[in-house]
N, C-alpha and C positions, 0 to 999 in steps of 0.2 A: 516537452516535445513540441517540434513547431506543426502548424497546423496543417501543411502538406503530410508529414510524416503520421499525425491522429487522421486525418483522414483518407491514407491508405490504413492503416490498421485498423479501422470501421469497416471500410470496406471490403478486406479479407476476412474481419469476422461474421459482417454479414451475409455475405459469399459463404463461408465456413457453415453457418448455423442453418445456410436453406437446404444443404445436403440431407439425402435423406438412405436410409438406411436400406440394405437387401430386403427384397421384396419374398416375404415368405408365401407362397401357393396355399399350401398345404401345410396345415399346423398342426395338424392329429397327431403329430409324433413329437409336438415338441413340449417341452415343461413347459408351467406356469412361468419360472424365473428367468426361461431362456424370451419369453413372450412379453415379460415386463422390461429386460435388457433392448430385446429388440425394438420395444414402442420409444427407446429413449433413446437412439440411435439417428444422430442427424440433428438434434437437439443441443444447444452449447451449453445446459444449464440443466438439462432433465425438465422436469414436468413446472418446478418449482420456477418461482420469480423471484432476484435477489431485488432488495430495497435496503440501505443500513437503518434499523430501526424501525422496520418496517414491520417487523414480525418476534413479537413475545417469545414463542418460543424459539430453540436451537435448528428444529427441523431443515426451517428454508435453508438457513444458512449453512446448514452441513451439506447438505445439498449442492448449493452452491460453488462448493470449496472452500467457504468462505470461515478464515480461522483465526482472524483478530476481531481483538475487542472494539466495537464502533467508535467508544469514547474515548480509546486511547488514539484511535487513527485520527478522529477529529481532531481532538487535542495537538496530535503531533503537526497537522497540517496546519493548525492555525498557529501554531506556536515555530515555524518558517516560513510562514506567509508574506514574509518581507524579501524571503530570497527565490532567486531563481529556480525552477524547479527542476531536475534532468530526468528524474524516472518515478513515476509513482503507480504503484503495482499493490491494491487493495487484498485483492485476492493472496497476495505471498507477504502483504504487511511491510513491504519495503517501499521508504521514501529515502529518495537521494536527490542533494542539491546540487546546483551548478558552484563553480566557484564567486564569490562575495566578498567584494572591498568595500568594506564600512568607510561612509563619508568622513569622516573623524580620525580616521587613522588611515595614514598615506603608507604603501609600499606592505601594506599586510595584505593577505585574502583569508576566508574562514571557505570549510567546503567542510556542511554537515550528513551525516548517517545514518539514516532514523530506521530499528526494526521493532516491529510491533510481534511480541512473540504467543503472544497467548489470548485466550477468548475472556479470562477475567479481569476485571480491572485492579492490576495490584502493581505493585513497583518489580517485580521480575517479569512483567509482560513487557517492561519495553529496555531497547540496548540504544545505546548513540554512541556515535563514534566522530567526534571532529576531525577535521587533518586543519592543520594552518601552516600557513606560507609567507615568508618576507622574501621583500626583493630584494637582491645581492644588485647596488649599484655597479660595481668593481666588475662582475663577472655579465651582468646581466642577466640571472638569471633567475628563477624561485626557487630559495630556499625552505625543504620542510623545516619546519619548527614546534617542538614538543609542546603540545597540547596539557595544561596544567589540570591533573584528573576531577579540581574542584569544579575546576569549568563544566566537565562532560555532568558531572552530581547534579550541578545546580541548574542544568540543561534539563535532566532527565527529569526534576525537580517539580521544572516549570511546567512539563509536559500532562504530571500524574496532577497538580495542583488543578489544570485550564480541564481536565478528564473528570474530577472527582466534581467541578464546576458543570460542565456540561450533562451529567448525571444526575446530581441535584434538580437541575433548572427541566431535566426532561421528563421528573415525575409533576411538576406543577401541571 
């Protein structure tokens, strides 16, 4: 995202979060549960503060929205840290890149997929999806080109390996 574009989106959700919710008068008629909704209303997050790792137990983070595993989204981010980034969405576990011409190989692009699908750190918390592209001199154009499935393994590979590392290193 460039940084005209992150900062309107700060500032609609800041805008967003100072809203505040119907002003009740008169509460004698209304439930407890209707009384707890209403105190969270205007709120972008409820009562809780999200931080990754910030919080032992699940609580914050359900709270939150928040429904990947910290160490696999870490992992994921630093393990495309080298490419451009077009969308990264914590809260829904989806990273997507921009397209990427490795220096070394002339007339290809790589354009990675990353979803982070679950709260535990295991190998079915995360999907990648490559697409790759050669350029058609002749026509001028880009070529999709089928993506080799050891490629996406030893992607997905690299991601649970840098995850089960970052995990390690964050009980020292």
């Amino acid at each position: 995202m460039r940084k005209r574009e992150l900062g309107i989106l700060l500032a609609f959700l800041s805008l967003t979060g100072c809203e505040s919710g119907p002003v009740i008068e008169d509460d004698s008629d209304v439930s407890d549960d209707k009384k707890r909704r209403h105190n969270k209303l205007g709120k972008l997050f409820g009562d809780e503060i999200f931080v990754f790792g910030g919080n032992k137990s699940n609580k914050g983070a359900e709270a939150a929205g928040i429904t990947v595993n910290e160490f696999l989204w870490r992992a994921s981010l630093d393990t495309v840290s080298f490419m451009p980034l077009r969308t990264v969405d914590p809260f829904g576990g989806v990273i997507l890149t921009e397209w990427y011409s490795p220096t070394t190989v002339r007339n290809e692009r790589l354009k990675v997929d990353i979803f982070v699908l679950d709260r535990q750190l295991r190998a079915t918390g995360i999907r990648v999806s490559i697409h790759k592209q050669v350029y058609n001199q002749a026509s001028k154009t880009w070529v999709d080109q089928k993506v080799d499935p050891k490629t996406v393994n030893d992607f997905e590979e690299a991601i649970l390996t840098r995850a089960r590392q970052l995990k390690v290193n964050s009980k020292v």
